[in-house]
C-alpha positions as CSV (number, residue, x, y, z in Angstrom):
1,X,74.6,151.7,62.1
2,X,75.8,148.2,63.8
3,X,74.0,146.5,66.4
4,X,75.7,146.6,69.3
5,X,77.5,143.6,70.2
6,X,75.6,143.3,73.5
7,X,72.5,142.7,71.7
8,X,74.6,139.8,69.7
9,X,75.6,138.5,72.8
10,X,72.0,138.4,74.3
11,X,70.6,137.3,71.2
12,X,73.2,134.5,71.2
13,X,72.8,133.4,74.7
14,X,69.1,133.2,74.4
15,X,69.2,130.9,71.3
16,X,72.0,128.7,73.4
17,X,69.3,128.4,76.2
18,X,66.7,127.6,73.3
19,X,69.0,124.8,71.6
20,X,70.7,123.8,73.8
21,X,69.7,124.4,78.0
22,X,66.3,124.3,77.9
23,X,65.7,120.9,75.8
24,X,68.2,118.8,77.9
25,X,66.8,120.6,81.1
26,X,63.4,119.2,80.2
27,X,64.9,115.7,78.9
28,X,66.3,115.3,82.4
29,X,63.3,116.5,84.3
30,X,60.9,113.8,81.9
31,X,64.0,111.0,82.7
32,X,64.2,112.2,86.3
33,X,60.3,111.7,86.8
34,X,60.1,108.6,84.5
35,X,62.8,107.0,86.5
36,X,60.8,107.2,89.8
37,X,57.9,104.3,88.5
38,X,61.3,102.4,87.4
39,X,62.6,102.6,90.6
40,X,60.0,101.2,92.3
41,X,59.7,98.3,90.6
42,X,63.4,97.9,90.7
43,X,63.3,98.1,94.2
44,X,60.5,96.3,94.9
45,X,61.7,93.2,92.8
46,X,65.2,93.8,95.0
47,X,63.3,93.6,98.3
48,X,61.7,90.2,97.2
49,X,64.9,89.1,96.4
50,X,66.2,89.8,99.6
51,X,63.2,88.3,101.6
52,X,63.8,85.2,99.4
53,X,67.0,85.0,100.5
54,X,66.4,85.5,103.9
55,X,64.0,83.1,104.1
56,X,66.1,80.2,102.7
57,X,68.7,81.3,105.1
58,X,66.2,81.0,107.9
59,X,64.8,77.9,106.8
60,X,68.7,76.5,106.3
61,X,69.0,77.5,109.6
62,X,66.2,75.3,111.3
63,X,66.7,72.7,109.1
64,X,70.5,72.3,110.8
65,X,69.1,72.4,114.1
66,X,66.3,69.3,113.6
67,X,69.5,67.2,112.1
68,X,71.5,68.6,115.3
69,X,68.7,67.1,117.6
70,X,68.4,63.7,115.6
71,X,72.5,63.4,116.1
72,X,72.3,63.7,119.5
73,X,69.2,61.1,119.7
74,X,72.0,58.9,117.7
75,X,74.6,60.0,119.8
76,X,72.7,59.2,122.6
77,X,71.7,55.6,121.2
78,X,75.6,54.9,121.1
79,X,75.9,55.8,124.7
80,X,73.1,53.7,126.1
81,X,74.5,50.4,123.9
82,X,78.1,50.8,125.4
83,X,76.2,50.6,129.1
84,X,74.4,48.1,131.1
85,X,72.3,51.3,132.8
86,X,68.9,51.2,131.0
87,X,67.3,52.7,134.2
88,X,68.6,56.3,134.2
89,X,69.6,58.8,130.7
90,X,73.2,59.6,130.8
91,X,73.3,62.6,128.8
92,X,75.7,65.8,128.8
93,X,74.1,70.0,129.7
94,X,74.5,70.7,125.8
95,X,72.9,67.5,124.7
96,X,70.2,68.4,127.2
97,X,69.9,72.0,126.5
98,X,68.6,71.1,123.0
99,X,65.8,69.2,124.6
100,X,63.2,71.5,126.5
101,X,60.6,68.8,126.9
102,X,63.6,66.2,128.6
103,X,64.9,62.7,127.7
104,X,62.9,59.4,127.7
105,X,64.0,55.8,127.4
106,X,60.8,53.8,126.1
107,X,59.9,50.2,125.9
108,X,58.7,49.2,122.1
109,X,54.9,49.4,122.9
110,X,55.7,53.5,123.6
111,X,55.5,52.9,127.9
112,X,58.0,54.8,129.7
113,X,61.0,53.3,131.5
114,X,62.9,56.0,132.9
115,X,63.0,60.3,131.7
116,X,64.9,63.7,132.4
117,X,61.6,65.6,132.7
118,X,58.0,64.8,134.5
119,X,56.4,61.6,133.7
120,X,53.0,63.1,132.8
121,X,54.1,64.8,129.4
122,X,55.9,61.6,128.2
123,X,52.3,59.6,129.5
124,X,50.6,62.7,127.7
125,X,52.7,61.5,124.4
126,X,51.5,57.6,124.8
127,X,48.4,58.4,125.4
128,X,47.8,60.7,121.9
129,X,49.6,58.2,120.0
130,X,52.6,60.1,119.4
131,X,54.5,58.4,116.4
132,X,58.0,56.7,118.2
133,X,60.5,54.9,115.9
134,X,60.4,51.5,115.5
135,X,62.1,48.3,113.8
136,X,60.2,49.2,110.7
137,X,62.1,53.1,110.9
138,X,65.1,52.6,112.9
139,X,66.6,55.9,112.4
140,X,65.4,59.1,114.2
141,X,62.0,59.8,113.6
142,X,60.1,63.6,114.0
143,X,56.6,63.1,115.5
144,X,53.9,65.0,114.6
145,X,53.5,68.8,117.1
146,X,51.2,68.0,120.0
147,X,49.8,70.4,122.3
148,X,50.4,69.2,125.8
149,X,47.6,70.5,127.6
150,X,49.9,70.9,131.4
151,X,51.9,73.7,129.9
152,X,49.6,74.7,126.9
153,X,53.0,74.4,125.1
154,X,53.5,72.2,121.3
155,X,55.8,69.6,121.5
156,X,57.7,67.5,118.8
157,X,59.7,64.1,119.5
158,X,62.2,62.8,118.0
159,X,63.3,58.8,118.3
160,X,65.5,55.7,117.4
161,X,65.8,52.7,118.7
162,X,68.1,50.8,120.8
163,X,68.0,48.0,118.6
164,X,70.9,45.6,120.7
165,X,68.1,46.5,123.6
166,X,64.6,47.1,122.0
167,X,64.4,50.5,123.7
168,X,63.8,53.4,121.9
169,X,65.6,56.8,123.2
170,X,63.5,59.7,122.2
171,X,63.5,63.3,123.1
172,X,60.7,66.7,123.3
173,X,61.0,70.0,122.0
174,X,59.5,72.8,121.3
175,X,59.0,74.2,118.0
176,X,58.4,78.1,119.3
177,X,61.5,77.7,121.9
178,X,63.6,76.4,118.4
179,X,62.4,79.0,116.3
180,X,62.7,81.6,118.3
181,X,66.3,80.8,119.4
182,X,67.2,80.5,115.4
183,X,65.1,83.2,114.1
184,X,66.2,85.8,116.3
185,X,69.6,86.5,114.8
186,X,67.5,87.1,111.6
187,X,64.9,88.6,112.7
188,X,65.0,90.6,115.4
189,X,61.7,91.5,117.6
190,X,61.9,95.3,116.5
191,X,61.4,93.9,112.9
192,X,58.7,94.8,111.0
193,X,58.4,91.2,109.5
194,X,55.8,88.9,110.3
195,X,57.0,85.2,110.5
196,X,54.8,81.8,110.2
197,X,56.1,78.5,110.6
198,X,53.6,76.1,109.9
199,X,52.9,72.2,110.4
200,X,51.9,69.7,107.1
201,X,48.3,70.4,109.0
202,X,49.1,74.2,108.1
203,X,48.8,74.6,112.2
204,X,50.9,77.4,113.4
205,X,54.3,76.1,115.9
206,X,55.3,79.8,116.2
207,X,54.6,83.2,114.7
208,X,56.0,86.8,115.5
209,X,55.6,90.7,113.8
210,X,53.1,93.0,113.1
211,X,50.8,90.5,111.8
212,X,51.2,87.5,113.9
213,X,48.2,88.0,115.9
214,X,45.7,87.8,112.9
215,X,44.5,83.9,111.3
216,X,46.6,83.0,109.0
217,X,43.9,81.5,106.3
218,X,44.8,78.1,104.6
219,X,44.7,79.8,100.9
220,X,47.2,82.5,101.9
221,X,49.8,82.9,99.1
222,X,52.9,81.1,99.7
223,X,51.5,78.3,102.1
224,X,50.7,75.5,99.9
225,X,53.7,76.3,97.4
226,X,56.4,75.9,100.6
227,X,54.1,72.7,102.0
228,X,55.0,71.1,98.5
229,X,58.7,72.4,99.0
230,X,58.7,75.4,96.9
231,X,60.8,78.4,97.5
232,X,59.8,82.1,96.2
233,X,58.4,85.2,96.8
234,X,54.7,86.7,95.7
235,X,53.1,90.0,96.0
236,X,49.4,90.5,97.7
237,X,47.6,93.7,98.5
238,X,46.6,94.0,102.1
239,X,44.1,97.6,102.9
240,X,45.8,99.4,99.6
241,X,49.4,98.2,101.0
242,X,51.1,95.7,98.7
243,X,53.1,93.0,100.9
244,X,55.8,90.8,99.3
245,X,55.8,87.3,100.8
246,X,58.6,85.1,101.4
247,X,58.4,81.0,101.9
248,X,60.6,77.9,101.9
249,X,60.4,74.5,103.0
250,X,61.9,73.1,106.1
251,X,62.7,69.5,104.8
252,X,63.4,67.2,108.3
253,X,59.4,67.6,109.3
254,X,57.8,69.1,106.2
255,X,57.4,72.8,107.9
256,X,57.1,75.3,105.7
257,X,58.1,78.9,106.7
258,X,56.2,81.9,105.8
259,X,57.1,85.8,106.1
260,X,55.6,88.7,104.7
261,X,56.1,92.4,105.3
262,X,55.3,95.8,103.5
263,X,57.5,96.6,101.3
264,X,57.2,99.9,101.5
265,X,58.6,100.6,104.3
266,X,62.4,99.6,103.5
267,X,62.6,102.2,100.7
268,X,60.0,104.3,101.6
269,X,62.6,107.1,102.5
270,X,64.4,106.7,99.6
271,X,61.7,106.8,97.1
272,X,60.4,110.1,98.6
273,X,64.2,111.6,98.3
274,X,64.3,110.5,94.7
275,X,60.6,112.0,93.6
276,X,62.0,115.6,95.5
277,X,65.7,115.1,93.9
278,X,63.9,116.4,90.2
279,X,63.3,120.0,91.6
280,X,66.1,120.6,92.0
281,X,67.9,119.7,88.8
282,X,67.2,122.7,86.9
283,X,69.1,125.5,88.8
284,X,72.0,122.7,89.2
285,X,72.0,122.0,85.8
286,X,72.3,125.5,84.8
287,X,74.8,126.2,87.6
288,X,76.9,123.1,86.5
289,X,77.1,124.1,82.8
290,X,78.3,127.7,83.8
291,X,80.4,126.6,86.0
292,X,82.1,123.8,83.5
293,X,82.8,126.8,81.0
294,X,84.4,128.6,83.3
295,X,86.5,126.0,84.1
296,X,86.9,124.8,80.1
297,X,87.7,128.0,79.2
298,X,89.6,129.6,82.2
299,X,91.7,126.7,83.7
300,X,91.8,123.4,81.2
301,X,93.0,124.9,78.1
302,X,95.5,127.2,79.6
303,X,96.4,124.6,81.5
304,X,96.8,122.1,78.4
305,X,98.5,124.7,76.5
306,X,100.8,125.3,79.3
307,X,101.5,121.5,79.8
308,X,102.4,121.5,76.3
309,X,104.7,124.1,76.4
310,X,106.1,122.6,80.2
311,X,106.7,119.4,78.1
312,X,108.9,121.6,74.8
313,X,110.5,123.6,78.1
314,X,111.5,119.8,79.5
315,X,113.1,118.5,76.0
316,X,115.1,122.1,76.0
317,X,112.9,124.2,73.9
318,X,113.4,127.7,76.5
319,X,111.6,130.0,73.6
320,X,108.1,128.0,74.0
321,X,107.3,128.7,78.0
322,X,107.2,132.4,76.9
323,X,104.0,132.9,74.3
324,X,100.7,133.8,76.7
325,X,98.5,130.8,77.6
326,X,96.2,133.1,79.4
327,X,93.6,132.2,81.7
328,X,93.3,132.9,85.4
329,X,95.7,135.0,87.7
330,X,96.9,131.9,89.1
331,X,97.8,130.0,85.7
332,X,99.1,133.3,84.3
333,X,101.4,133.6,87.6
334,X,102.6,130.5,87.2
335,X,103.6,130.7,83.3
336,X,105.7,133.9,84.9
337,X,107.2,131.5,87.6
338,X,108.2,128.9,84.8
339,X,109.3,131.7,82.5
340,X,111.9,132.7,85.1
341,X,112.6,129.6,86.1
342,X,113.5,128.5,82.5
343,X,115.7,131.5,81.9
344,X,117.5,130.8,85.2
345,X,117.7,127.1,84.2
346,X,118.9,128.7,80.2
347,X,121.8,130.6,81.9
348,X,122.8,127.6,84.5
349,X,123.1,125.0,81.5
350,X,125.3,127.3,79.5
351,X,127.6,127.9,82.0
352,X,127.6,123.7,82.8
353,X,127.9,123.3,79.0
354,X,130.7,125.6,79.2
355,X,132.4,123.9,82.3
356,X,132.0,120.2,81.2
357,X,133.8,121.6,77.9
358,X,136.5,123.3,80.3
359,X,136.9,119.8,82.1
360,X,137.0,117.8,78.8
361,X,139.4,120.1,77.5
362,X,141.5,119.5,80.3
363,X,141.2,115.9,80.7
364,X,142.2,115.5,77.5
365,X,145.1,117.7,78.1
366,X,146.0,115.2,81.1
367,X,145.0,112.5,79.2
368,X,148.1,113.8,76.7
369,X,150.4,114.3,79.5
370,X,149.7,110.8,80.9
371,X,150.4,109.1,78.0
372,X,153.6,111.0,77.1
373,X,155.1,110.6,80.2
374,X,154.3,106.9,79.9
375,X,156.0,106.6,76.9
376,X,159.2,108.8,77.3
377,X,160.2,107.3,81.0
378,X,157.8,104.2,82.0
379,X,157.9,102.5,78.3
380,X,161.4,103.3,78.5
381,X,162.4,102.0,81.5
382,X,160.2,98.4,81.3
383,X,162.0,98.4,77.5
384,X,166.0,99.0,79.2
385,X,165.0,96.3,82.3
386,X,164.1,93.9,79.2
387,X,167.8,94.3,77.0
388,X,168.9,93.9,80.5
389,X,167.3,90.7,81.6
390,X,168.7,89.7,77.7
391,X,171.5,90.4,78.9
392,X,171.6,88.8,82.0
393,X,170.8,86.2,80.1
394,X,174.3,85.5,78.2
395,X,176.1,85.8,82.0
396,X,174.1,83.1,83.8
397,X,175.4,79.7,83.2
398,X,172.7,77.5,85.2
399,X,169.5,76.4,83.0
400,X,167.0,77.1,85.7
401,X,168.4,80.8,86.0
402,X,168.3,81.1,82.0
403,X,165.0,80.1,82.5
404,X,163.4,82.4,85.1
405,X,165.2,85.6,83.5
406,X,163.4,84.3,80.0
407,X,160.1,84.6,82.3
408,X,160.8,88.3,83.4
409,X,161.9,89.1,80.2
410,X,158.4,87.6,78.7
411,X,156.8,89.8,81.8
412,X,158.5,92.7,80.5
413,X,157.5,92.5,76.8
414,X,153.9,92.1,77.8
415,X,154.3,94.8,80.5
416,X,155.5,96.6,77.2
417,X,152.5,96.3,75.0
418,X,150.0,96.8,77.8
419,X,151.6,100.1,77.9
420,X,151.6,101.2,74.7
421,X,147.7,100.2,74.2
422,X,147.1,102.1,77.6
423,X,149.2,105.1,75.3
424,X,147.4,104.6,72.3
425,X,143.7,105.3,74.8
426,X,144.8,107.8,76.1
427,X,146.1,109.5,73.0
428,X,145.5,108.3,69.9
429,X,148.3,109.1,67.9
430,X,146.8,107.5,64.2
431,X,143.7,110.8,64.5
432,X,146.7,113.2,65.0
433,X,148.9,111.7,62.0
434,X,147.0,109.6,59.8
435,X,143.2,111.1,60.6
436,X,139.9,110.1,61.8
437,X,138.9,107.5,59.3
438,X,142.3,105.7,60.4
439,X,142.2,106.1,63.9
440,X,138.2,104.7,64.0
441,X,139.2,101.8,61.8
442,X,142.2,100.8,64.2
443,X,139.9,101.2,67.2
444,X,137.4,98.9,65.9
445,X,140.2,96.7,65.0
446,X,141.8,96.4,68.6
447,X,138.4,96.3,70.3
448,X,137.5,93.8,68.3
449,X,140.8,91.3,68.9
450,X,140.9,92.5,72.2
451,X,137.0,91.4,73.4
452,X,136.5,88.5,71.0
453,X,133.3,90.5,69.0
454,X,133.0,90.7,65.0
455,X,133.5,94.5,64.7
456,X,132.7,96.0,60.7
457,X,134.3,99.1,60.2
458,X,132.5,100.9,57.6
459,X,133.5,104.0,55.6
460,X,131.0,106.1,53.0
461,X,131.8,109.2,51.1
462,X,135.2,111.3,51.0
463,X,136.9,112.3,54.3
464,X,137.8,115.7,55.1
465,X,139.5,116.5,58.2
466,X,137.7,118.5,60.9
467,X,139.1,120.5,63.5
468,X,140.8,118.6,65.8
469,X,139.1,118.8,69.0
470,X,135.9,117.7,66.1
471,X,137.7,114.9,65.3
472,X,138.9,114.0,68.7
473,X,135.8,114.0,70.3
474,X,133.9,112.0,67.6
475,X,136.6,109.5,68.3
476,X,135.7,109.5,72.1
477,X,131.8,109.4,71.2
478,X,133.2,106.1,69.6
479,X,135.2,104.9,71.9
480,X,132.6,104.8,74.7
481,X,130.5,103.7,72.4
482,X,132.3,100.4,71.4
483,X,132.7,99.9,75.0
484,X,129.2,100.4,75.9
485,X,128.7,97.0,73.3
486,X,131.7,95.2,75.1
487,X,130.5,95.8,78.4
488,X,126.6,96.0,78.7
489,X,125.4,94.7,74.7
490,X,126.2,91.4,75.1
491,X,126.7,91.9,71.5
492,X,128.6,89.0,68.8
493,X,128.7,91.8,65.8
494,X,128.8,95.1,65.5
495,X,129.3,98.0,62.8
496,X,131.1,101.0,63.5
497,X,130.6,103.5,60.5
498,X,131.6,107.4,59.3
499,X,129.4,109.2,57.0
500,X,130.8,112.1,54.9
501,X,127.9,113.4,53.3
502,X,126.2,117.2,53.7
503,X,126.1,115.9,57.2
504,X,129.1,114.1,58.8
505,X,127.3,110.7,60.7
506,X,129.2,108.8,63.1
507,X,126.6,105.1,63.9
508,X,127.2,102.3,66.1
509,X,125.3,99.5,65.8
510,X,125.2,96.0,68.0
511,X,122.8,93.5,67.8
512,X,122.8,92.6,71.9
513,X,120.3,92.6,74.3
514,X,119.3,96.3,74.0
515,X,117.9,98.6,76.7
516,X,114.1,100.6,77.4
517,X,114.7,103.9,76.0
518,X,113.8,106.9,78.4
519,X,111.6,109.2,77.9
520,X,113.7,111.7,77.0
521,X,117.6,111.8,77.0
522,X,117.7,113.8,80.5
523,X,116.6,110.7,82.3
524,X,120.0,108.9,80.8
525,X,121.6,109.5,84.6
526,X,118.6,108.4,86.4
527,X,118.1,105.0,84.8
528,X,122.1,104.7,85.0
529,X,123.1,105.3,81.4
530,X,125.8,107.4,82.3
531,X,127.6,106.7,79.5
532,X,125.2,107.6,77.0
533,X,124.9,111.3,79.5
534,X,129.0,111.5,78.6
535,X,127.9,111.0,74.8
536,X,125.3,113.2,74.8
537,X,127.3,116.1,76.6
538,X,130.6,115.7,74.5
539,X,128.1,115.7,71.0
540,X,126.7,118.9,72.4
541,X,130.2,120.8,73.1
542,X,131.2,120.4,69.0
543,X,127.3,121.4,67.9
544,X,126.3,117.3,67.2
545,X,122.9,115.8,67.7
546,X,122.5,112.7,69.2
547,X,120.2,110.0,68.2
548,X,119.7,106.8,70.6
549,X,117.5,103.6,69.0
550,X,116.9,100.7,71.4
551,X,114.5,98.2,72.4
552,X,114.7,95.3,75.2
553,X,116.5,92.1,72.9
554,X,116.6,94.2,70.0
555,X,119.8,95.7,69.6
556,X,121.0,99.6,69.9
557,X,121.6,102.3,67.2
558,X,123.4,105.3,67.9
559,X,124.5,107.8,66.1
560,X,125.9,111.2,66.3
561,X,125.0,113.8,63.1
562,X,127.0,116.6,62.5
563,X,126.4,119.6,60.1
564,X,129.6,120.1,57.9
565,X,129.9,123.7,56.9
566,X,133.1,125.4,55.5
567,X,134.3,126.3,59.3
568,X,134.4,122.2,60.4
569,X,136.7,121.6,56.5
570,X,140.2,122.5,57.6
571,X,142.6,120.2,54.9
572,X,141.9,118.5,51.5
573,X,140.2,115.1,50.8
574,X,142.9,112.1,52.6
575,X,144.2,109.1,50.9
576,X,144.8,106.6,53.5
577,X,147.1,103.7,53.2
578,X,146.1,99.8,53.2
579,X,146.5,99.1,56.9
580,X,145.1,95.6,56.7
């Protein structure tokens, strides 16, 4: 007996999950887990990144403000030499502001002359030993912090001389005030970063975080390296915690700024979502690769197979649309939509083919007409106005009369020939008589004298004559055509050639500017060929197929093939004569 096919099926699916499932399910559960130690270090190494940037930034950031104080000092200097006032500080709020321990004018030996602020921290200053500029150091000059024991606050000065009046203008801050004014865009006091901004005696001006309350210890990593004007980052552990340490220099005073914080605690929640994210790969992996055959085999290749056959249904192929693609109720609902939409679109073509035939048919008719009637009565009447101006002529004695009707009779004759080549387009009397080798080689000729362009006019094989409206319609195709090259090529040659082979070819040929080719010939009206849409439609009505070769500045190639079978031979091979 056969197995049952079940079994096959379940002993096929099993070895799939052996092969296949199960060995990438536990390759992405060892690269899931592996990439967790990764991803610590990656983020670790990103957070000390960031704290070093942060840190330089900060630094940058205190460094402008000490060169923003010592401008003012200077742009205070230039104020005190333009006046004669040496007895009171003429100073604006926002050069002021910057200045929390106030403004002193000072004689060279550091004594007091006049202040903003209380005499007793500036006497407090003299009394330490505070370092002031001098003629040695005539440019502003940071003191070393003090402590001023009124307000238990530290204070810096910074100096320059007067030198026109051997005063020295010098002005008190506070380091804690600066920092915390600049640091607070940075570093916010909800933070969990711990900031030191140290002295060159490594004596804390201000400190803030977690950690600020504990002694910072002179070895601690980071102190000495930003003291010698290093900037980095290093790693200590702190109770079983590892903290990441930032430090820069702050150039102006020799500071150095310190920050550390646990590291941890930025991607903390994100490491925990990554070591959870594993467990649950499995039933999505499984999930995922059902649900991608589903979709591979359900939707995408009917839907590819019915794209293809969308595309044969676009270039006119109305048999392709109707083999099965398959697939779901919605795909296989819309193949019937496009089924019956092709057969409506089918039926709606072949009654337009059949109308535009019915309109050529009658244009050409009227066409005919036009041209008849031009030559029996207006060619006739232009030609007896002319014998009658010739006339005239012999009557009129007076030069200047003779004259003018020799103008109207010139008028007339060209009148004349502008009609019969307006005859000869509208009906081409050499394809009725002399065929449609002759009637193509006259046209090429005219065009040619008529728009200045080298037209060849080529013949290959034996003619046969075709039925007329065959005949009549290939001469159209080459009509247009040739005025397709005088009006858009930009052409200075061309070739205008008949093929009588098993096929019957009709091929024009320029070498002008050329044209970008649509995709396919149905776009001809959208991009404005609609010439080449005329073409197209009168190669269809007599069974022709239409070939179009162009590229921008390379010329056009068209062409128009023909099967010949016994029903398009109506006479015998033609001898033509020499029309040259």
């Amino acid at each position: 007996m056969k197995k049952p096919r079940a079994s096959f099926l379940c002993g096929l699916t099993v070895q799939v999950l052996a092969i296949t499932v199960l060995p990438l399910t536990l390759l992405l559960l060892l690269i899931a887990f592996g990439s967790v130690s990764l991803h610590q270090k990656d983020m670790r190494a990103l957070v000390g990144e960031r704290d070093e940037r942060a840190v330089k930034a900060a630094a940058a950031a205190l460094t402008s403000e000490l060169h923003h104080r010592a401008s003012n000092i200077s742009n205070l200097v230039a104020l005190a030499e333009l006046s004669d006032n040496t007895t009171s500080i003429r100073a604006t709020n926002d050069l002021a502001s910057d200045f929390d321990g106030g403004l002193a004018y000072l004689d060279m030996d550091g004594q007091l002359i006049t202040s903003t602020s209380s005499s007793d921290l500036w006497n407090w200053f003299t009394q330490n030993k505070i370092l002031f500029a001098s003629s040695s150091n005539p440019g502003p000059v940071f003191s070393a912090p003090i402590l001023d024991q009124t307000s238990n606050k530290i204070f810096v000065t910074v100096s320059q001389i007067i030198a026109s009046r051997n005063i020295i203008v010098a002005g008190a801050f506070s380091p804690d005030a600066l920092a915390k004014d600049t640091l607070s865009t940075a570093y916010p006091d909800n933070a969990h970063v711990t900031i030191f901004l140290l002295d060159p005696s490594q004596q804390v001006l201000f400190s803030s975080g977690p950690l600020s309350k504990e002694k910072l210890s002179h070895d601690h990593p980071g102190v000495r390296e930003a003291l010698r004007g290093e900037s980095g980052t290093t790693y200590i552990k702190q109770a079983k915690v590892e903290h990441v340490v930032a430090y820069s220099p702050i150039t102006p005073t020799n500071w150095a700024l310190i920050t550390e914080e646990e590291w941890e605690m930025v991607v903390s929640p994100s490491l925990q979502l990554t070591q959870v994210a594993p467990l649950v790969v499995v039933p999505a992996f499984i999930l995922t690769l059902l649900a991608l055959w589903f979709v591979a085999t359900r939707i995408v290749q009917p839907l590819q197979k019915l794209e293809s056959k969308a595309s044969a249904l676009a270039g006119g192929n109305f048999e392709s649309i109707k083999d099965p693609v398959g697939g779901i109720s919605e795909i296989q609902q819309l193949q019937m939509e496009l089924t019956e939409m092709s057969r409506k679109v089918q039926a709606a073509q072949e009654g337009l083919h059949d109308y535009i035939g019915a309109i050529t048919s009658a244009q050409e008719e009227e066409r005919t007409r036009l041209a008849r009637e031009l030559h029996d009565d207006t060619i006739q009447a232009v030609i007896a106005l002319k014998q009658r101006l010739q006339l005239a002529q012999t009557l009129v004695k007076d030069q200047n009369g003779k004259q003018s009707l020799k103008n109207l009779e010139d008028l007339a004759e060209q009148t004349i020939e502008n009609l019969r080549r307006l005859t000869r387009a509208l009906r081409p009397i050499y394809l009725e008589d002399l065929g449609l080798v002759t009637a193509l080689e006259m046209l090429g000729r005219e065009t040619s004298q008529n728009n200045h362009i080298n037209i060849e006019f080529e013949k290959i094989g034996q003619e046969r004559r075709l039925p007329s409206e065959v005949e009549l319609s290939l001469y159209r195709i080459a009509q247009e055509a040739l005025n397709n090259v005088v009006h858009h090529a930009k052409a200075k040659h061309a070739v205008l050639a008949i093929v009588f082979n098993e096929e019957i070819k009709l091929e024009v040929k320029d070498d002008g500017i050329g044209f970008t080719m649509p995709k396919s010939p149905t776009d001809f009206a959208r991009n404005g060929h609609f010439g080449l849409l005329g073409i197209r439609e009168r190669a269809d009505l007599i069974g022709g197929r239409l070939e179009v070769q162009s590229e921008a500045g390379g010329g056009t190639s068209l062409s128009v093939q023909l099967a010949r079978p016994s029903s398009l031979q109506r006479g015998k091979n033609i001898q033509h004569p020499d029309l040259s």
